[in-house]
C-alpha positions, -999 to 999 in steps of 0.1 A, spaced: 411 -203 203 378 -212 220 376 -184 241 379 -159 213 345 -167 199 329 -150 233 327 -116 219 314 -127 186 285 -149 210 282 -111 231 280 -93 200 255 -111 178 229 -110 209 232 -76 203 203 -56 179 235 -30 179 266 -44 180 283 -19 211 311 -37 229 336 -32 247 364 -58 238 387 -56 269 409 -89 271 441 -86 285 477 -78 262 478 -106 237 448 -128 242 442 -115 205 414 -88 205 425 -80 169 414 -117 160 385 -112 180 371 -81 164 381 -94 129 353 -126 140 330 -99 147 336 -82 116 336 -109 91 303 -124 111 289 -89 103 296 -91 69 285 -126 60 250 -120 81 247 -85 59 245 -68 90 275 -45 78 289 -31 45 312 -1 58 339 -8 82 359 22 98 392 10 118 404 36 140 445 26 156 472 37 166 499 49 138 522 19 148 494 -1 143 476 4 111 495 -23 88 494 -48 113 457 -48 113 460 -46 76 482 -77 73 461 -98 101 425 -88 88 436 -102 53 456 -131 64 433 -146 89 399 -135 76 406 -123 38 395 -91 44 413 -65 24 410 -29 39 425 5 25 446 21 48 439 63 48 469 80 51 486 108 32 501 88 4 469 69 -3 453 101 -7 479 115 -33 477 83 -50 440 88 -51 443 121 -64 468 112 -90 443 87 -105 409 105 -101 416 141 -94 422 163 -67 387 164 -57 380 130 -54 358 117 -21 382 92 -5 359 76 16 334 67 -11 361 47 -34 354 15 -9 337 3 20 365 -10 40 392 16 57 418 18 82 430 54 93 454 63 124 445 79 160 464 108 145 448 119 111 415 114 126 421 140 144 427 162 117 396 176 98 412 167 61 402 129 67 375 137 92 352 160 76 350 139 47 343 104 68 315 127 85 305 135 51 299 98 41 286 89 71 260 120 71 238 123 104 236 82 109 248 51 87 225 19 85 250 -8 86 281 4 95 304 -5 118 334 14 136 361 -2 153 383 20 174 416 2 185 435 13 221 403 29 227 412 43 263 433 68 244 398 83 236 389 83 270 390 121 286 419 128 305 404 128 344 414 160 363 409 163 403 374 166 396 365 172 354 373 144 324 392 170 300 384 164 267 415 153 239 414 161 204 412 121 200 378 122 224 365 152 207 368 136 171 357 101 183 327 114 199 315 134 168 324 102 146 314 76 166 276 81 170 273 82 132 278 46 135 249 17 137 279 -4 151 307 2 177 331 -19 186 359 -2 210 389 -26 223 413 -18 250 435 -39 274 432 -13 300 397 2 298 393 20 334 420 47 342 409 48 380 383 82 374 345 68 375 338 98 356 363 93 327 356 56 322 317 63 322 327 91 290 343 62 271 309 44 274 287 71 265 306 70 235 303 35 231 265 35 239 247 69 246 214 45 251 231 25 280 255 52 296 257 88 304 289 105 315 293 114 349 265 89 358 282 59 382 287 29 362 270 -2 377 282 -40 372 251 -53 357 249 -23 330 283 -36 322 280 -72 317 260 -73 281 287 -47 264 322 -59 276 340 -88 276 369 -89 301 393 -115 307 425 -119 322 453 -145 314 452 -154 348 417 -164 344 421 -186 315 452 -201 330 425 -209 357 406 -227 334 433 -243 313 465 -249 330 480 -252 295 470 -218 285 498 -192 291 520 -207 317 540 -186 337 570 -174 323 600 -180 345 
């Protein structure tokens, strides 16, 4: 749909490619980070792609990336590893046998998958981009007065500035703590945001896109009627 091409627009003004994808539930911000993606790819702007998502949600982004855009991505989970292992040896580095991979909220937490992905990366990739799905789950955990770090924030935030690109998609960005949302961002874009630093409007508008289906419905009377 036309209004899917916005954060592809948004994200090719960018000389880095942070944004914050944060359309409501099913306006499609898997279809719009896969046009960000292949764009990437065709301009030779990008040649490793990380997808960070939820467990439920790792073949789905498989299946739709390769579908709709005929991208084929590995998903990194424990059986792809033993198969790996199987064929090349137990000592094989998993995240050099490609350059596109999907791996769950869940085992990126967990310093088997991680410390090699750091490894790959080193101190800072040229060229590569990482897409982090339900990103809010990465967001800290706002107290009555501290954002608590997760396991999930921790592993993002030592991941996630290895990156040259960021892409972080969420239909529910802001938890209702200032300080928690303007963590998320600092993760996003450590150049733009710092955490615990109020987040103004105008800093906002060149990294997120945010739409609602009552917006388009403004627009387009046809697009998602009410349901009744």
């Amino acid at each position: 749909d036309a209004y899917q091409l916005l954060p592809l627009r948004k994200a090719l003004r960018l000389p880095r490619v942070n944004l914050l994808i944060a359309d409501d539930v099913g306006l499609g911000k898997t279809i719009e980070a896969g046009l960000v993606a292949r764009e990437l790819l065709l301009r030779r702007r990008v040649d490793f792609i990380v997808i960070a998502a939820p467990p439920s949600m790792t073949i789905q982004w498989k299946d739709e990336l390769e579908s709709k855009f005929g991208l084929a991505f590995d998903i990194i989970d424990r059986d792809r590893v033993a198969e790996m292992r199987r064929q090349r040896g137990f000592n094989v580095p998993i995240w050099a046998t490609g350059s596109r991979f999907i791996i769950s909220h869940r085992l990126l937490t967990d310093e088997t998958y991680a410390a090699g992905l750091r490894d790959v990366l080193t101190d800072f990739r040229a060229r590569a981009l990482f897409i982090l799905d339900e990103a809010h789950h990465a967001a800290p955990s706002a107290g009555v007065r501290y954002a608590v770090s997760s396991q999930l924030t921790r592993a993002v935030r030592e991941l996630a500035e290895r990156f040259e690109h960021r892409l972080f998609l969420t239909a529910t960005p802001h938890n209702g703590h200032s300080n928690s949302f303007s963590a998320l961002l600092e993760m996003l874009d450590p150049q733009r945001f710092t955490r615990g630093v109020p987040v103004r409007p105008k800093d906002l508008e060149p990294v997120m896109v945010r739409r609602l289906k009552s917006d388009l419905r403004r627009l387009d009377e046809r697009a998602f009627p009410k349901r009744v």
